[in-house]
SEPADREN-590914 format. One line per 8 residues: for each residue x, y negated, z negated of N, C-alpha, C. Coordinates in steps of 0.02 Angstrom, whole numbers. Each point is the difference from the previous one (the first is absolute). Layout:
! SEPADREN-590914
X Y Z X Y Z X Y Z ~ ...
END
This chain:
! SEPADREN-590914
-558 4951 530 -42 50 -31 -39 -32 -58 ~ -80 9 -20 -35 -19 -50 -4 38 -29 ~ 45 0 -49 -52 58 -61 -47 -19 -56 ~ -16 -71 -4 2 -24 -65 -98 42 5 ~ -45 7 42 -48 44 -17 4 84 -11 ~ 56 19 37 12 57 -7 34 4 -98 ~ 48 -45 -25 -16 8 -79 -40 -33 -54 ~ -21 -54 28 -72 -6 -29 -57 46 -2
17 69 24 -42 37 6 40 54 -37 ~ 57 14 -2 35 36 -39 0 -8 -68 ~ -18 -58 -20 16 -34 -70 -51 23 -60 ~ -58 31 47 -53 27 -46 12 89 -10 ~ -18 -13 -62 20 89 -42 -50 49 56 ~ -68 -33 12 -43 37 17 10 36 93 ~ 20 -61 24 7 -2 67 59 82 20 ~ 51 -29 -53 78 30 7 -53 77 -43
-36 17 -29 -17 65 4 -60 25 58 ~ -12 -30 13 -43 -9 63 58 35 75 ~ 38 -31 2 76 34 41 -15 55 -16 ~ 43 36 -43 30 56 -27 -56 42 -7 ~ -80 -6 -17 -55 35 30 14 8 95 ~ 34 -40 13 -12 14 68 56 39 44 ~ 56 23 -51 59 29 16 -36 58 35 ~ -30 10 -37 -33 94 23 -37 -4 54
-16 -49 39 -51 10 45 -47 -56 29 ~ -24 13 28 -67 -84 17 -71 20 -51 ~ -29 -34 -7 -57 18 -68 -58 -55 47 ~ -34 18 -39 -71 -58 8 0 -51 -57 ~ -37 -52 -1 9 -32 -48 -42 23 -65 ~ -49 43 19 -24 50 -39 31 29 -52 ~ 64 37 54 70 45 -48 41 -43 -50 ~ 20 -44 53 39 -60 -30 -21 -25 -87
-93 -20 -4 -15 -25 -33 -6 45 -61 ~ 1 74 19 -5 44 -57 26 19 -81 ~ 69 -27 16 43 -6 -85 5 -63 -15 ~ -44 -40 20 8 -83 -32 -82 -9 -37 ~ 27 -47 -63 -84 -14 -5 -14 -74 5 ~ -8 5 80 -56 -51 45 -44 11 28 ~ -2 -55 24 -95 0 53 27 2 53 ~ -48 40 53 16 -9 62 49 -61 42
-23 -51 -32 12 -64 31 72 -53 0 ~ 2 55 -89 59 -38 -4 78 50 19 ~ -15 49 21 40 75 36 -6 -30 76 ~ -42 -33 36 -4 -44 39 41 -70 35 ~ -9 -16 -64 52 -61 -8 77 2 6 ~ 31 42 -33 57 38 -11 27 26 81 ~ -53 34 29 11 37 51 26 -51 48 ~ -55 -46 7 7 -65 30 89 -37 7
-16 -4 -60 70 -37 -32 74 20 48 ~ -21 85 -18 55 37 23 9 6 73 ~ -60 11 31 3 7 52 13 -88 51 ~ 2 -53 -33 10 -56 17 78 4 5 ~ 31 11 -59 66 -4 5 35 50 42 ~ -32 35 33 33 77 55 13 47 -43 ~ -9 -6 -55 33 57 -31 -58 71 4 ~ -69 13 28 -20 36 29 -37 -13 70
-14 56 16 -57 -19 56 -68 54 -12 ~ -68 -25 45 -70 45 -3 -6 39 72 ~ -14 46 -16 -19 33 70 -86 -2 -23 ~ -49 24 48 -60 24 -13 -8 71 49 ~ -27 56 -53 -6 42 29 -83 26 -40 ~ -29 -2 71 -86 14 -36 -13 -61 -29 ~ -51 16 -49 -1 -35 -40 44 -56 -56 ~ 61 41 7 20 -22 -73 63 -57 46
40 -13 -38 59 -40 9 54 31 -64 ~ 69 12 55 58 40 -43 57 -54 -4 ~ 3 -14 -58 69 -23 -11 59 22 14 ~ 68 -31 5 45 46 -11 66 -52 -3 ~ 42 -5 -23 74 -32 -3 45 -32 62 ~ -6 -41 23 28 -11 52 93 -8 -17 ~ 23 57 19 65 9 11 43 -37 16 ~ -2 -55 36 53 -22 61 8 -96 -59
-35 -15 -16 -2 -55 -55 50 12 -48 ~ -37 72 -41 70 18 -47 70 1 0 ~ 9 34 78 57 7 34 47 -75 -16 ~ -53 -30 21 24 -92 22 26 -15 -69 ~ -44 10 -57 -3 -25 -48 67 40 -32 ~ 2 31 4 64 53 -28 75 -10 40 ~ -15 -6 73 55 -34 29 31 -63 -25 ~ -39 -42 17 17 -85 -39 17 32 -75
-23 21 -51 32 4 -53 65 33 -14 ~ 4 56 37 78 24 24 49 -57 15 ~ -23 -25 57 31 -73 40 41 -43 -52 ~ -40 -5 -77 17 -38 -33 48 22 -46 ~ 19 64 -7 52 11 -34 53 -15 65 ~ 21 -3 52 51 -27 40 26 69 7 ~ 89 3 36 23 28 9 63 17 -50 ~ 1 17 -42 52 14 -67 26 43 10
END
């Protein structure tokens, strides 16, 4: 298992509220970009980031493109860390 992009992507304050905007739902990067103060581009970057490491995925619907949390990574990521407390 690789995680080392999946927490290199975790490691940023911005990204990891970027998540938790996404608990509620899939957004646009529009939505996404709304309580941060950036530029388009760099709400972009981030997205990128995140979505490199699996930790979301894009659908496109119409026009726009929806973010949203890809589930099954976390899982992984939460498993293996379980894993590591052993069996006590």
């Amino acid at each position: 298992m690789a995680f080392q992009e999946t927490f290199k992507a975790l490691s940023d304050p911005t990204r990891r509220a970027i998540l938790d905007l996404l608990k509620g739902g899939a957004k646009t990067a529009g939505e996404i970009g709304v309580p941060f103060d950036m530029t388009g581009a760099t709400v972009s970057h981030h997205l990128s980031v995140l979505k490199e490491a699996g930790l979301i995925s894009d659908e496109r619907r119409g026009k726009y493109i929806y973010y949203e949390l890809n589930v099954t990574i976390l899982d992984e990521i939460t498993g293996w860390i379980a894993g590591l407390k052993g069996d006590s």
